[in-house]
C-alpha positions as CSV (number, residue, x, y, z in Angstrom):
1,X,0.0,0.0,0.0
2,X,3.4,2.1,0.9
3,X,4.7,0.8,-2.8
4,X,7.0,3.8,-4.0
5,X,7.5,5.8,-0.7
6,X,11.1,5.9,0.4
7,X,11.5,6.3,3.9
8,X,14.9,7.8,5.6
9,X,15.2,6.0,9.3
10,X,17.7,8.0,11.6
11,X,16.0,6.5,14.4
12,X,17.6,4.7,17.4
13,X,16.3,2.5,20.0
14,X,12.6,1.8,20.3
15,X,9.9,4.0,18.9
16,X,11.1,5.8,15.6
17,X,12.6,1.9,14.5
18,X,9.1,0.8,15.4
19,X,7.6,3.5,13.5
20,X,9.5,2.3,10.4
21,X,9.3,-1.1,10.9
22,X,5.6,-0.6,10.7
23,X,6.0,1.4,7.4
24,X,8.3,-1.0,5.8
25,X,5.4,-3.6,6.6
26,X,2.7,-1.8,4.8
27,X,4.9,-1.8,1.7
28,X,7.3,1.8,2.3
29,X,11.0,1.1,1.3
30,X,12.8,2.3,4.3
31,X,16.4,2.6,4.9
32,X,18.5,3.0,8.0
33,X,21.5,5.6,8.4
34,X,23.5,4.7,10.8
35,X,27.4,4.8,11.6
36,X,30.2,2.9,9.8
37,X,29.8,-0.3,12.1
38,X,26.8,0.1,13.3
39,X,24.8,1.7,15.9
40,X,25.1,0.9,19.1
41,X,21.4,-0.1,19.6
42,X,22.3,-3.0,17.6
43,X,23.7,-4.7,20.6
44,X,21.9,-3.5,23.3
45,X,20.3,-5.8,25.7
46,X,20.3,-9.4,25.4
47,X,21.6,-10.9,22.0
48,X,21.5,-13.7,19.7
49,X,24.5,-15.7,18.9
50,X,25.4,-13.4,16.5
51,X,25.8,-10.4,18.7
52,X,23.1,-8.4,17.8
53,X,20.1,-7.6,20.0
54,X,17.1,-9.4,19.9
55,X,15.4,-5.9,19.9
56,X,17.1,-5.0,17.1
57,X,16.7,-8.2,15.0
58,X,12.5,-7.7,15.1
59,X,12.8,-3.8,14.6
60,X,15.4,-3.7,11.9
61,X,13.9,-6.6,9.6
62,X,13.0,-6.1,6.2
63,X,14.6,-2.9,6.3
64,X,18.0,-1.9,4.2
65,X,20.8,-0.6,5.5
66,X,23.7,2.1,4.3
67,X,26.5,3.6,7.1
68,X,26.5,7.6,6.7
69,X,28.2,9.3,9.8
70,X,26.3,12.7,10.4
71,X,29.7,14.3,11.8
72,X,31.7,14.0,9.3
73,X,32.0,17.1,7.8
74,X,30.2,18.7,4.7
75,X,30.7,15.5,2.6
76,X,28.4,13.9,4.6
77,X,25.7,16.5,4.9
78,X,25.4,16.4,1.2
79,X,25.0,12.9,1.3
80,X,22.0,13.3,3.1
81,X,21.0,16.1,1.2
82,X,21.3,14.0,-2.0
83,X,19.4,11.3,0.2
84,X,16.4,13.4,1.2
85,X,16.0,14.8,-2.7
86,X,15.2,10.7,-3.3
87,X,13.2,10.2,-0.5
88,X,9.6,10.7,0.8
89,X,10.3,11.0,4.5
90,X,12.7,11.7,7.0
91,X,12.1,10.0,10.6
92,X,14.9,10.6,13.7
93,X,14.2,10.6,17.5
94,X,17.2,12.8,17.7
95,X,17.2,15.9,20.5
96,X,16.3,19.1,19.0
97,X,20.0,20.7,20.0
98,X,21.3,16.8,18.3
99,X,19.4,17.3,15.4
100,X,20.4,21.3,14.7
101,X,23.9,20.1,15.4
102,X,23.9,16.8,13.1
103,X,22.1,19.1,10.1
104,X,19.0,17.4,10.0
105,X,16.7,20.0,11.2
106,X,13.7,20.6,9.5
107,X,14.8,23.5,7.2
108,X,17.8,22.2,6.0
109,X,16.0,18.9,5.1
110,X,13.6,21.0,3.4
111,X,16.1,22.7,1.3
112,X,16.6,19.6,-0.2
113,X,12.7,18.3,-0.5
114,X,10.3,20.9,0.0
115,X,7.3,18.5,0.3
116,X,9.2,15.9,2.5
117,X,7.8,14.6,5.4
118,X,9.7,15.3,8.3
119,X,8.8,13.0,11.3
120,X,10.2,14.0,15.1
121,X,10.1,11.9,17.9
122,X,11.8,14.0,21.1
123,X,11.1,13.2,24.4
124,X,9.3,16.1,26.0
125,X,8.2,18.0,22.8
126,X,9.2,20.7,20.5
127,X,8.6,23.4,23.5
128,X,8.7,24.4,26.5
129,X,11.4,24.2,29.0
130,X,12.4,20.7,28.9
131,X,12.2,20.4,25.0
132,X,16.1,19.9,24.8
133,X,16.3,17.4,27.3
134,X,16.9,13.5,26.5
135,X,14.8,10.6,27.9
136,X,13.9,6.9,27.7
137,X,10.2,5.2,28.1
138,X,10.7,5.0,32.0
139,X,11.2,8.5,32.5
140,X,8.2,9.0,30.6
141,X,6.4,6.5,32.3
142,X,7.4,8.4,35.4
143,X,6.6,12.3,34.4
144,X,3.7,11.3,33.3
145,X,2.3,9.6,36.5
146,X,1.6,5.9,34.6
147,X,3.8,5.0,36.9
148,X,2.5,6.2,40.1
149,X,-0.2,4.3,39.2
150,X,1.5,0.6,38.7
151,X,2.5,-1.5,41.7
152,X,0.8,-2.7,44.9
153,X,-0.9,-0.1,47.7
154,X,2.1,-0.5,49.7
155,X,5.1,0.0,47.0
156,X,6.4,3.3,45.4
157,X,5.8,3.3,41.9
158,X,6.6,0.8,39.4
159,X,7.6,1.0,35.8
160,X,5.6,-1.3,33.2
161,X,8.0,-4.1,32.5
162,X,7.1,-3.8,28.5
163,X,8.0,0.0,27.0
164,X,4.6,0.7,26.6
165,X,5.4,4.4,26.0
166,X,8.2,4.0,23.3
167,X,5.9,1.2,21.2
168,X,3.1,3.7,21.1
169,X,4.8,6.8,20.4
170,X,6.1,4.7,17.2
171,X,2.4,3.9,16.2
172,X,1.5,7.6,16.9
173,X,3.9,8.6,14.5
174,X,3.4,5.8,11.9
175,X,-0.5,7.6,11.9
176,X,0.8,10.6,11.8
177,X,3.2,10.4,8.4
178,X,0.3,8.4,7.1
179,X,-2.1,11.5,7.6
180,X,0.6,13.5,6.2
181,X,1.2,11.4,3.1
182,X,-2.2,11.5,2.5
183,X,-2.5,15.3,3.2
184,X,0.9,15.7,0.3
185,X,-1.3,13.8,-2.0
186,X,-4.0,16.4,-1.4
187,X,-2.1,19.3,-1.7
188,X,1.5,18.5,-2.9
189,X,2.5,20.0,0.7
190,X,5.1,18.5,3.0
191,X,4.9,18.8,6.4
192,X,6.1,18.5,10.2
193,X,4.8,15.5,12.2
194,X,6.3,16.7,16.1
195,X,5.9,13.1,18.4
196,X,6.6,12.9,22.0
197,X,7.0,10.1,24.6
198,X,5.6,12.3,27.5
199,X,2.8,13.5,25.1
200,X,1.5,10.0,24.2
201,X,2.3,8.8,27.9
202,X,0.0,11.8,29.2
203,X,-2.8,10.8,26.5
204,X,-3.3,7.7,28.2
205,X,-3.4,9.1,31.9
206,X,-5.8,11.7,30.7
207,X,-8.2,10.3,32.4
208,X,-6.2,9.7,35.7
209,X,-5.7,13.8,35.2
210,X,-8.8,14.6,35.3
211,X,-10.0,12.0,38.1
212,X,-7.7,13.9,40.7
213,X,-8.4,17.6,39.2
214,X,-12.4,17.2,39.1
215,X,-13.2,14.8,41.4
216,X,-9.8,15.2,43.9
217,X,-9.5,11.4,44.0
218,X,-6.0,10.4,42.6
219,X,-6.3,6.7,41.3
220,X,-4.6,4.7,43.7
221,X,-2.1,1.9,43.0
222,X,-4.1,-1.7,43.3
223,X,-1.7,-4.2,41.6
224,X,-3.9,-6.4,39.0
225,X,-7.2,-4.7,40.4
226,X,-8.5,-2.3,37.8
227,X,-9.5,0.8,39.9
228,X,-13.5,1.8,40.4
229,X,-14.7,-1.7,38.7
230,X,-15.2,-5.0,40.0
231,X,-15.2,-8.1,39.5
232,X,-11.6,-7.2,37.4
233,X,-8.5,-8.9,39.3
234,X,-5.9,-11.9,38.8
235,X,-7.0,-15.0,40.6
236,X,-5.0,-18.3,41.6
237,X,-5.2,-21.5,40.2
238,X,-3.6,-25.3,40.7
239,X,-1.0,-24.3,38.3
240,X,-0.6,-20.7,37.1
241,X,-3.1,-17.7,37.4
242,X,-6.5,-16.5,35.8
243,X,-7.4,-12.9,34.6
244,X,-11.4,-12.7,35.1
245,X,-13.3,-9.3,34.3
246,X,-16.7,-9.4,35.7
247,X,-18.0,-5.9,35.1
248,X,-21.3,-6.6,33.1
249,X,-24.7,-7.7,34.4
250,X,-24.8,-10.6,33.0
251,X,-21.1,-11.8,33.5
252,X,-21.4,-10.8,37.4
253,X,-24.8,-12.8,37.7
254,X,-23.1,-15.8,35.4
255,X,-20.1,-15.7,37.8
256,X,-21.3,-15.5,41.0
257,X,-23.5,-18.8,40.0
258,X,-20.3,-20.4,38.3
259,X,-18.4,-20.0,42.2
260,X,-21.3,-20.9,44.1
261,X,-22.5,-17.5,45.6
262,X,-25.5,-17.1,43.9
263,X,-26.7,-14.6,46.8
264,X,-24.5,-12.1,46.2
265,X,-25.9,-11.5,42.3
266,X,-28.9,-9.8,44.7
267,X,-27.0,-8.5,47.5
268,X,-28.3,-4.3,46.9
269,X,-25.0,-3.3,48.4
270,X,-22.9,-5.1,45.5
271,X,-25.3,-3.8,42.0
272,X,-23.0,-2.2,40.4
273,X,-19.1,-2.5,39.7
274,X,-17.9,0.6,41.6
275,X,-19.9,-1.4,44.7
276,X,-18.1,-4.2,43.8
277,X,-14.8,-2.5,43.7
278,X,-15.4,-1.2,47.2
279,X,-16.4,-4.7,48.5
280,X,-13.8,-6.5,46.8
281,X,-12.1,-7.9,49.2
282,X,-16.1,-9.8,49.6
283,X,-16.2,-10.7,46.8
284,X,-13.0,-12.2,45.8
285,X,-12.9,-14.4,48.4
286,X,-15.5,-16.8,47.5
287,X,-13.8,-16.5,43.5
288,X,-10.4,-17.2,45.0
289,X,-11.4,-20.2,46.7
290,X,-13.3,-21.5,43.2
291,X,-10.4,-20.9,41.2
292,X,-7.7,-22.4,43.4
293,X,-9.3,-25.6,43.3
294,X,-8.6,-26.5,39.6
295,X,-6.4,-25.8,36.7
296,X,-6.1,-23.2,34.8
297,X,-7.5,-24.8,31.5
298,X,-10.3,-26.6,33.6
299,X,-11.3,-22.5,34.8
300,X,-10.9,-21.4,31.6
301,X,-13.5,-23.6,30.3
302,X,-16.3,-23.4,32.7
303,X,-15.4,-19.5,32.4
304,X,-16.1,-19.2,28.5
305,X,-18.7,-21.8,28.8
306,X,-20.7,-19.1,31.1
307,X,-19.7,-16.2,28.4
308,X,-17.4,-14.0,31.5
309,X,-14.2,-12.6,30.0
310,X,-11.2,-14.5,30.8
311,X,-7.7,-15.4,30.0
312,X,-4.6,-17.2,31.4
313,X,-1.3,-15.2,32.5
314,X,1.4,-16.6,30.4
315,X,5.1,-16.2,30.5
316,X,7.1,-15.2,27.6
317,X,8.4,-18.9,27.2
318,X,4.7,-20.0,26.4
319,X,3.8,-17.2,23.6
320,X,5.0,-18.9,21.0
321,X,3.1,-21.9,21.1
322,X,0.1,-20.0,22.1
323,X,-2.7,-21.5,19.5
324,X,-4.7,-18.0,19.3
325,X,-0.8,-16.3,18.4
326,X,-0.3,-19.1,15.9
327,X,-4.0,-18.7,14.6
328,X,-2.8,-15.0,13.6
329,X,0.3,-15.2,12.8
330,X,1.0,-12.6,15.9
331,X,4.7,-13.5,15.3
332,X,6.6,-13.8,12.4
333,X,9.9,-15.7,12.0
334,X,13.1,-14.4,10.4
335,X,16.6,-16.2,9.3
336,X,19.6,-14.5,10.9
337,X,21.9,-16.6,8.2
338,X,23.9,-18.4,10.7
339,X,23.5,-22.0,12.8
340,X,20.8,-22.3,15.3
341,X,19.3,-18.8,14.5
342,X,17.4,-19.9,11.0
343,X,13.6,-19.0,13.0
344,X,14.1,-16.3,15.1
345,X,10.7,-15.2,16.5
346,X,9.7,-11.5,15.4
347,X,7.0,-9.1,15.9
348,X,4.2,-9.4,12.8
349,X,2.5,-6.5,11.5
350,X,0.5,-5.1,14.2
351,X,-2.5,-4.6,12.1
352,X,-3.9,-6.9,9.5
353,X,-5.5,-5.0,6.4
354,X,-7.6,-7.5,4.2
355,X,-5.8,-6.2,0.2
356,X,-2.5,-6.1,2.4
357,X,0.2,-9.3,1.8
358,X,2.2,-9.4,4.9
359,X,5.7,-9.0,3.3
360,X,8.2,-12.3,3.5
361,X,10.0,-11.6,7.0
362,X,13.8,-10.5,6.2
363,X,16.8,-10.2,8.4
364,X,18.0,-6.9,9.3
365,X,21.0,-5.4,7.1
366,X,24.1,-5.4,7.9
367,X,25.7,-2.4,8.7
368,X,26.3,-0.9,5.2
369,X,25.2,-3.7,2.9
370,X,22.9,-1.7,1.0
371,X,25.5,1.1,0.2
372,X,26.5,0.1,-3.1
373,X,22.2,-0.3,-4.0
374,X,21.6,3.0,-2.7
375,X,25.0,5.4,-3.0
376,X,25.5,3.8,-6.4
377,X,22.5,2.9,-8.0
378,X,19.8,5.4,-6.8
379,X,22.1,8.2,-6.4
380,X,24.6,7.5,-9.1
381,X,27.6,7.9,-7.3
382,X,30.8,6.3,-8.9
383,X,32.8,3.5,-7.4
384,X,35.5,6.0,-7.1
385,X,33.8,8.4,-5.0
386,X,32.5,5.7,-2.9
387,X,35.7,4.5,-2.0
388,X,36.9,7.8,-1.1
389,X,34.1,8.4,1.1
390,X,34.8,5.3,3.0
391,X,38.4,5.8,3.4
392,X,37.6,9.0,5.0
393,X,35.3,7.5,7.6
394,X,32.1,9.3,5.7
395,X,30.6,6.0,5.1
């Protein structure tokens, strides 16, 4: 659907590589810049055999890669110059003083594309005071008060173990150069698309905002209890855990039969789920003592059988042969080319569009294997002058 739009990825780490990753799925051609040898994000965290991150091996795939340092000099800067003039959109999570300093601010990309798309991910915004600062998902996670809302009554606040805030901040920035692609084809006009990761963290405690402004009652911090809403909770079985949400009519009158407390369906004082989250620790007691008698799959069953919301925790180990992942295709596979590491498990395309193919799942380039395809054959740049750009440490 993307066929023909060339996308520039300066980004690093989490969300502008998710961003693109997402992009490249739908069909964009994108192509990482990065550093003669590599970023270092390609080895951060825990790695495959082959010394590059599992991170990096799901967000880089099907993607091509050329080496360009930013620093080096004027030589460079017209490399990316030349680069933009081909391209459709430029995406970088850079800091704004990084970006002015590296040449890739929005009017000297410009220069060389007036209509390009010019996509920003920063970590506190374009203004303001803190607009130069740096950050990561946690900090974000943190300022934005998510996390004084994660943990148990009795702990300080807890980070999300999964980077919630960087993951979304790439899909608010995939919409967003989708909205301005389509406002280009419109109008012919290229634009700004400004991304945050306190913005979108702040979008989602919105409502947390306005529940301690208006109604001065900050959401307390309740562990796997959703706040104001009951039956919602994490519940022990023989052999692992069960997540039940109870919340309807019918799923609280369905339950309370399924445990054997069929007298509390007409208790006045438990009607509706904010009663119920007040009188939870009633009501979970007889639930509890249902669900630790069996199995997990055995709770499961009677569960869906009745119609109430369910599902099991899993661990990580378990996802992959999940037969509702498999039934989707949640995760795709990719061939890292070396012994052992031929079905690497990879993130699919988070959204499944019905005219769409799901690209064939390809393994991340290697730092500068696409140089020749794109230096040379796209720009038209000699063999020569290639090899003097990478003898001075340009490429």
């Amino acid at each position: 659907m993307l066929s023909g739009v060339r996308v520039l990825d300066l980004g690093r780490y989490i969300a502008a590589p998710y961003c693109s990753m997402v992009l490249s799925d739908l069909g964009a051609e994108v192509i990482r810049l990065e550093r003669p040898g590599g970023e270092q994000d390609r080895r951060l965290g825990l790695c495959v055999p082959d010394g590059e991150s599992f991170l990096f091996t799901g967000l880089a795939r099907n993607k091509k890669g050329v080496t360009l340092d930013l620093r080096a000099g004027e030589d460079a800067h017209n490399l990316l110059l030349d680069l933009v003039a081909h391209s459709d959109v430029l995406l970088h999570n850079f800091s704004p003083p990084a970006a002015t300093m590296l040449g890739v601010s929005y009017d000297e990309i410009r220069a060389a594309r007036e209509d390009v798309i010019y996509a920003s991910i920063s970590s506190y915004g374009s203004r303001g005071a803190d607009a130069d600062r740096t950050g990561f998902d946690p900090i974000a996670q943190m300022a934005s008060g998510a996390a004084a809302v994660t943990g148990y009554e009795n702990s300080g606040p807890i980070r999300c173990g999964v980077p919630w805030v960087d993951y979304s901040t790439g899909l608010s920035a995939t919409v967003g150069i989708l909205a301005a692609l389509r406002h280009r084809d419109l109008t012919g006009e290229g634009q700004i698309v400004d991304c945050a990761l306190l913005w979108t963290a702040v979008s989602y405690t919105a409502p947390m905002v306005a529940e301690a402004a208006i109604a001065e009652r900050p959401r307390p911090r309740l562990g796997n209890q959703a706040a104001y809403v009951g039956v919602s909770n994490l519940f022990p079985c023989i052999d692992g855990q069960v997540y039940i949400v109870a919340v309807s009519e019918s799923a609280w009158r369905a339950l309370t039969q399924l445990v054997g407390a069929p007298e509390l369906a007409d208790d006045e004082a438990l009607r509706t789920p904010e009663q119920r989250y007040e009188q939870r620790a009633v009501i979970d007691r007889p639930i509890t003592a249902w669900t630790r008698g069996q199995t997990v799959s055995a709770t499961l069953a009677l569960l869906r059988q009745a119609r109430i919301p369910c599902g099991a925790c899993r661990s990580s180990t378990e996802i992959g042969d999940d037969p509702q992942v498999r039934a989707n295709d949640m995760l795709s596979y990719v061939d890292l080319e070396a012994d052992g590491l031929d079905r690497v498990p990879v993130s699919s395309t988070p959204v499944c569009l019905s005219r769409l193919t799901p690209p064939a799942t390809i393994r991340p380039p290697r730092p500068g294997e696409h140089n020749q395809e794109i230096y040379g054959a796209l720009l038209g740049y000699s063999s020569e002058r290639l090899r003097d750009l990478e003898q001075a440490g340009v490429i």
